[in-house]
N, C-alpha and C positions, 0 to 999 in steps of 0.2 A: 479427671485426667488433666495434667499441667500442658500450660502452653506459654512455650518459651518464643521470643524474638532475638533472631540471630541478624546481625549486620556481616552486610557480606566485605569484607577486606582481605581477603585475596585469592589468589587464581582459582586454585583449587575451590573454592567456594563460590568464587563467580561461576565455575565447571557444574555447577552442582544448581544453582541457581533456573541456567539455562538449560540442565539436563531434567527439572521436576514439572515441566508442562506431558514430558512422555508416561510420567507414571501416572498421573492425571486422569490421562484424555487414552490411557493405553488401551481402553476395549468401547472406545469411541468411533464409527465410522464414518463420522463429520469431520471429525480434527485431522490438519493437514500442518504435519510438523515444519518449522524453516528449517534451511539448513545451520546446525549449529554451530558451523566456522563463521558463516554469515553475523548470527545474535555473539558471540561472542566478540569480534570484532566493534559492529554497531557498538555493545555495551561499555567495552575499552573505549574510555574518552581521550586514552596517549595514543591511542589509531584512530578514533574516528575522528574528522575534521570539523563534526559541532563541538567540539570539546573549545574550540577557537571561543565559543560564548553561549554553551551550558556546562551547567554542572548539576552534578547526580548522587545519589546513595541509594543502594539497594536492601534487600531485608528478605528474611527465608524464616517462615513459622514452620514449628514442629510442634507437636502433640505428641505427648510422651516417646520422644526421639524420633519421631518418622514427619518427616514434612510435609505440611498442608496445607503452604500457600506462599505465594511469591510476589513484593512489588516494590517497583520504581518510582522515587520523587525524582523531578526535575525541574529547574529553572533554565527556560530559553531565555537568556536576557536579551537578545537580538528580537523577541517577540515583545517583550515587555517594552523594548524601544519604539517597534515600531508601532505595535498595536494600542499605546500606552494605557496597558490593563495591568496594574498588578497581581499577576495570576502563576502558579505556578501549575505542574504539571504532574498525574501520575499515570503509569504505564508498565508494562509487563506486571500485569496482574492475574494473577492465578489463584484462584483457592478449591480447597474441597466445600463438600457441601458442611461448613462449619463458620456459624456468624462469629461465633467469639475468634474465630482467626481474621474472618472479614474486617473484623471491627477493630484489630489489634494494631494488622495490617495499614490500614486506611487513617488511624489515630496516627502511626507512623509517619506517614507520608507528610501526612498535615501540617504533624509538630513542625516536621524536618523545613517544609517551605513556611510556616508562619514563623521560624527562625532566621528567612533569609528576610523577612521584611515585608512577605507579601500578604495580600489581603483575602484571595479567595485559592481553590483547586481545581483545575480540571482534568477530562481522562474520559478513557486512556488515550494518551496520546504518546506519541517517539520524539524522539530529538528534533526533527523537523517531519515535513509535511510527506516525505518520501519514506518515511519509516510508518510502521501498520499502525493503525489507527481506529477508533470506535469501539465498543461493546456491542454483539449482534443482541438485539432487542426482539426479531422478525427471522424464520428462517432455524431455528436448532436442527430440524431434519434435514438440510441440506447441508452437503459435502462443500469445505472451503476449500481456498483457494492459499497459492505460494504465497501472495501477499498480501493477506488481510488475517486478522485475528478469529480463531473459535473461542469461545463459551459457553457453560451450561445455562440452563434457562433460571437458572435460581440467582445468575450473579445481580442483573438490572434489580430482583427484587431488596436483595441487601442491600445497593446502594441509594433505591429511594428511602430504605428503614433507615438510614445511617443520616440523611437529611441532604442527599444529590437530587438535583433536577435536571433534565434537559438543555442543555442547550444548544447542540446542532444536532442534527439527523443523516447520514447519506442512505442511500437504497440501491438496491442493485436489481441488475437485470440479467438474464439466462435470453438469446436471440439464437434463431433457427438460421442457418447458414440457406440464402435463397437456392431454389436450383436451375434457375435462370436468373440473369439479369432484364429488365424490361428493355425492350429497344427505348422506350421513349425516355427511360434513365440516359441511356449513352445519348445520347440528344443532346437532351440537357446538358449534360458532361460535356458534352462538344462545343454548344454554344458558354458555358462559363468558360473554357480554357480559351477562348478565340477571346473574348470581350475582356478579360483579367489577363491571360498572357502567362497563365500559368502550368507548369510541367510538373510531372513526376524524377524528380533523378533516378537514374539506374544502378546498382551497385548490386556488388554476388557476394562481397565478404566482407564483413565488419569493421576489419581494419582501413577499409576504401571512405567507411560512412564515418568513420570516426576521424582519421586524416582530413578530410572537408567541411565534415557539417560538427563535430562531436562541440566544441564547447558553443558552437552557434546554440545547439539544443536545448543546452541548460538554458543560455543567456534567453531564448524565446521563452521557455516554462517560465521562469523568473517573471518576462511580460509581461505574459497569458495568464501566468494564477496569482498576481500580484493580489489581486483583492478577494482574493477566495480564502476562507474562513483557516485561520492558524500559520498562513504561510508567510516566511520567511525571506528575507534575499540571499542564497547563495554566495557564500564565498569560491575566493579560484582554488583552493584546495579542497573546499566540496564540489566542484566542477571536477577536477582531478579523481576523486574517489570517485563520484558517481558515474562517470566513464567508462573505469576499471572496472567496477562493480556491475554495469547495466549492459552497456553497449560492444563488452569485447564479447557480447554473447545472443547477441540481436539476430532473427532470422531475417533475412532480407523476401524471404514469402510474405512475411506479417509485417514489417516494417514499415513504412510508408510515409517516402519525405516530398514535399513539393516548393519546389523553389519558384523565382520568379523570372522574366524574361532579361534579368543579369546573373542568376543564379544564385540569388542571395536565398535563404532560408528565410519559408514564410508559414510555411506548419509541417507536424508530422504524427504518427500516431504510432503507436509502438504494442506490438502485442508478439505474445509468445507462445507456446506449444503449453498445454496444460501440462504442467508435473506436479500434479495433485496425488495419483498415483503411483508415479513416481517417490515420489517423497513419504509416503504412505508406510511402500514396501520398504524402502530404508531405512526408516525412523527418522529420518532428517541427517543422515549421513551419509557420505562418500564415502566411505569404505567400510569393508573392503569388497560389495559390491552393490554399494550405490549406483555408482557412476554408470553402472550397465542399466542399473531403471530409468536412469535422467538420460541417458544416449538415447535409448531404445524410445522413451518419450516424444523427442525429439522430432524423429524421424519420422510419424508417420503419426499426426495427433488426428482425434475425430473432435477434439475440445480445443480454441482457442482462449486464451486470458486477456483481454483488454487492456493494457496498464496506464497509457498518458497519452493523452490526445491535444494539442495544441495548436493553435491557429495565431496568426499576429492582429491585432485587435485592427486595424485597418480593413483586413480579410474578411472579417468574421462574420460579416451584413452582406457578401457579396458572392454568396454557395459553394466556395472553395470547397469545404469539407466533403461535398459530394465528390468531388472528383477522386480526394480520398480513400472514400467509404468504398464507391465500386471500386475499386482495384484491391482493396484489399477482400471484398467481398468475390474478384475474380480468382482473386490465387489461392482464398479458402477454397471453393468450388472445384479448382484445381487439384488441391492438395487430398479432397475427400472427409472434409473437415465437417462437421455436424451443427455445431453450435458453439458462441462464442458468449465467455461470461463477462458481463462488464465490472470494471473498478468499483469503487462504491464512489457516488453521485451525491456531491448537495441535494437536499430535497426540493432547495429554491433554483435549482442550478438548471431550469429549462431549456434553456438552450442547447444544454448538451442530450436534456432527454429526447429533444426532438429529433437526434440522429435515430431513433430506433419506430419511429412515427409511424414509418411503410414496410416493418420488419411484424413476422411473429415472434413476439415477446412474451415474458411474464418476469414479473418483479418477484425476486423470490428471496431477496433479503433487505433488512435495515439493519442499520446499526446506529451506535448515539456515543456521544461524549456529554459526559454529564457535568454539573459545576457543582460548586459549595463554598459558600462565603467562610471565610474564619474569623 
């Protein structure tokens, strides 16, 4: 049977690109499709605001006319500055269970970045550190999530055959929503807010936290994950995008910003209603009744999703975060909320696993970004 490599150049093909994860993953009960305005946008680099300093080409394998597998090279050269690694990037990767497409795929990518000049590859990775990231290594029987990537369990094996290795890891966490808080939690909580000086702001609708705090947020993440593995500095038009994109849709139940005793922004944590199922029943579209799964999700979740949690590195030694944590662990408790799943986590990143220390927990997924020298 032949297998042809198609380069995607134009619409209609990018449409098609991001429409072959559903035929995929279609009688998968793990796979939790994105929304496909959402990847279409991201992919456009004349809309999306890393286009400012990556570049990309796409590629869609077929086996005798029906297609069986999809991937993205990328160059961040704002990573390659700062991180000075010459490495490029591959991502939106998809295949059937077929190595000769893995392999056709993957030789693609390669060419493409050992053309721009660089030395090695890695992946999967997005455009920058806000886009999904990892290959799930840990975890196939569990149900993803809006923002993080599914895989079959055959893909890590093709890419060690192909000659990928390791090179970061994140892990994730499933946490049971307490059904009390301890008094001697709020103690604590009381004596750090007296000794630090620091508050919760209040706000009921997004457009109040976006007018106040919205590009403080970014400029903190920029701070806070400066030296966390792949990230980049935000530009002010990806300040601009990810506003629109994140925060005019923020619940103020989950949300959780704390400022200090001028009211400046000093952390915050950001989680949202699980639309796992949501997104499930619509295939990753809004219409034409999507929009009733994603409402309906909304309103009354037993699952919260974790997404960014940030503290200003002054903070960070002085248990702010707790003051956080309860309050958002009060308005889950409130809301009726069950359990909450965390982002995926450096393996080395401690300090943040230690938010879940006095929780019941279980780690129920890893995922890996792999490398390969050229």
């Amino acid at each position: 049977m032949s297998l042809e490599l198609r380069k995607v150049e134009s619409k209609a093909e990018l449409k098609r690109f991001v429409q072959f994860p559903l035929e995929l993953y279609k009688d998968s009960p793990y796979w939790v499709p994105p929304l496909a305005l959402d990847d279409l946008g991201t992919l456009d680099l004349a809309k999306n605001p890393a286009g400012e300093f990556c570049e990309s080409s796409y590629w869609l394998a077929y086996r005798d006319g029906k297609a069986v597998g999809r991937i993205a090279a990328i160059v961040n050269n704002a990573y390659v500055k700062k991180w000075g690694k010459k490495l490029g990037r591959f991502g939106w990767f998809d295949v059937a269970d077929d190595f000769e497409a893995a392999q056709a795929l993957l030789s693609a990518a390669e060419a493409w970045v050992r053309g721009k000049g660089l030395e090695g590859i890695h992946g999967p990775l997005g455009f920058t550190d806000l886009d999904r990231e990892g290959m799930l290594v840990e975890g196939f029987d569990q149900r993803g999530t809006m923002a993080t990537n599914y895989n079959h369990a055959y893909y890590p094996a093709f890419l060690e055959r192909l000659g990928y290795a390791k090179d970061v890891d994140w892990i994730e966490f499933i946490v049971r929503v307490p059904e009390v808080i301890p008094e001697k939690v709020l103690r604590v909580n009381e004596l750090i807010a007296k000794r630090t000086g620091v508050t919760l702001f209040s706000w009921q609708k997004p457009k109040e936290l976006v007018k106040r705090y919205g590009d403080e947020i970014f400029d903190l993440l920029d701070e806070a994950y400066a030296g966390l593995y792949g990230t980049t500095p935000l530009t002010r038009a990806q300040v601009k995008f990810y506003i629109k994109q994140y925060l005019g849709f923020v619940d103020p139940r989950f949300t959780k910003v704390m400022i200090d005793e001028n009211k400046k922004l000093i952390g915050f944590g950001i989680s949202m209603p699980s639309l796992s199922d949501a997104l499930m029943k619509s295939k990753g579209r809004l219409f034409p009744v999507g929009w009733y799964y994603l409402l309906k999700a909304l309103k009354k979740p037993e699952v919260i999703d974790m997404y960014l949690v940030a503290v200003k590195p002054e903070y960070q030694s002085r248990g702010v975060i707790a003051i956080l944590m309860t309050d958002l662990n009060r308005s889950a408790m409130q809301a009726g909320v069950q359990f909450a799943e965390s982002n995926p986590e450096l393996e080395t990143n401690l300090a943040v696993q230690q938010l879940w220390k006095d929780y019941e927990r279980r780690q129920h997924k890893r995922r890996r970004v792999y490398i390969k020298a050229l």
